[in-house]
C-alpha positions as CSV (number, residue, x, y, z in Angstrom):
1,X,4.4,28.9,19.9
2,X,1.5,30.5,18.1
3,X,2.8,28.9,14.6
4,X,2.8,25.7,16.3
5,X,-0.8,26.4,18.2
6,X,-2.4,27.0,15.0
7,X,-0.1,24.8,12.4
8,X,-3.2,21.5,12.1
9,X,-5.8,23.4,12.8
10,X,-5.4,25.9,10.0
11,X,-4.4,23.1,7.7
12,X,-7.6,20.7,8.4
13,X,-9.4,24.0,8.0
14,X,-8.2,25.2,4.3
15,X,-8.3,21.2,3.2
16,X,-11.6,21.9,4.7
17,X,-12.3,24.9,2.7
18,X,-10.7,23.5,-0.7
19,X,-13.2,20.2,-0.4
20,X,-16.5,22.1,0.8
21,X,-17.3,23.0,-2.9
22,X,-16.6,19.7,-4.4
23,X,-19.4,18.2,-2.3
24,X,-22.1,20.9,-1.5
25,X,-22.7,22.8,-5.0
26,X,-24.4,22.0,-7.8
27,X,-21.3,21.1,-10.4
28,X,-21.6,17.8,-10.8
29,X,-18.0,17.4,-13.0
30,X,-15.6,17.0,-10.2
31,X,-18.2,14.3,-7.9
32,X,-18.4,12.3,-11.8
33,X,-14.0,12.9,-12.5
34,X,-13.6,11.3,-8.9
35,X,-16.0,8.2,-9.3
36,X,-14.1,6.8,-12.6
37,X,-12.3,3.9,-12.4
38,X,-8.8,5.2,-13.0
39,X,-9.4,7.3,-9.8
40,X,-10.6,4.6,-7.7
41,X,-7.7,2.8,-8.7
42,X,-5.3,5.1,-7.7
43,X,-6.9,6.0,-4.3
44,X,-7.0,2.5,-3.5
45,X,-2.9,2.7,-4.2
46,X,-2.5,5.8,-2.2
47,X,-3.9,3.8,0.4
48,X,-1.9,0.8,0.6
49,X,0.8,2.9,-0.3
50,X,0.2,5.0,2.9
51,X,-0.1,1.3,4.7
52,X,3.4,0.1,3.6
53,X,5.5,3.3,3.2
54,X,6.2,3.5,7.2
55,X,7.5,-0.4,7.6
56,X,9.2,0.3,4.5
57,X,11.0,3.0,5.4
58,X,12.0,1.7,8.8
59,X,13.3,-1.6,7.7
60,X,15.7,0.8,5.2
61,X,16.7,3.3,8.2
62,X,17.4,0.5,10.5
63,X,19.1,-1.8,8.5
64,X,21.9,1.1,7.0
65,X,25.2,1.0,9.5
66,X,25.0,4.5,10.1
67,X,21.3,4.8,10.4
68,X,21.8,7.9,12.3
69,X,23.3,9.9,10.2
70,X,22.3,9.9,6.8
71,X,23.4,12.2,3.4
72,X,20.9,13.7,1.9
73,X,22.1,11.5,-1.0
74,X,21.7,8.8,1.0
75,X,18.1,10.0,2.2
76,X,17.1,10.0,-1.5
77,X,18.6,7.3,-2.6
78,X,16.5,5.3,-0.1
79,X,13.2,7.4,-0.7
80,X,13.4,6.7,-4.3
81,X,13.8,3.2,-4.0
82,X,10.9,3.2,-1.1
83,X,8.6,5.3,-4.0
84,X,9.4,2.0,-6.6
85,X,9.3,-0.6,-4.1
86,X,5.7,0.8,-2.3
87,X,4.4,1.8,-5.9
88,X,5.1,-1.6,-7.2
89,X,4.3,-3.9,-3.9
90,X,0.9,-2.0,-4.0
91,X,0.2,-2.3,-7.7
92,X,0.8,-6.1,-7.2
93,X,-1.5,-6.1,-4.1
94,X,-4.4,-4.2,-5.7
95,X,-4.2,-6.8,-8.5
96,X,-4.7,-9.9,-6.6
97,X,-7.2,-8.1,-3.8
């Protein structure tokens, strides 16, 4: 119970602690690394990655004929082909945005 108490709110907090740095001192090489173009590009991917990967992975789930119970084989055959799919679909997306 305590692990389950404390799980979020001890992860928020060391995410917390790992980004405090970043933005309050004065080393200014991580703030300039994370305003270049290639890493604005990829956060904008992660995001509509983020936005597609759920439907994406319900539509494969729901659509197998034993949706309930999946191989791990299977599980990773469909989670690699949701990592191309997303990747691609939001590649193609950020493009034409």
């Amino acid at each position: 119970m305590i692990y389950y108490a404390f799980t979020r709110s001890t992860f928020a907090f060391a995410a917390f602690l790992c980004i405090f740095p970043i933005f309050f001192t004065k080393n200014t090489f991580v703030k300039e690394l994370l305003t270049r173009p290639f890493f604005l590009m990829g956060g904008s991917l992660c995001l509509i990655a983020a936005l597609i990967t759920p439907i994406m992975i319900e539509m494969n789930i729901n659509s197998t004929p034993d949706g309930n119970f999946l191989t791990v084989y299977g599980s990773t055959y469909m989670g690699m082909g949701n990592v191309v799919f997303v990747f691609s679909s939001a590649l193609i997306l950020y493009l034409l945005v």
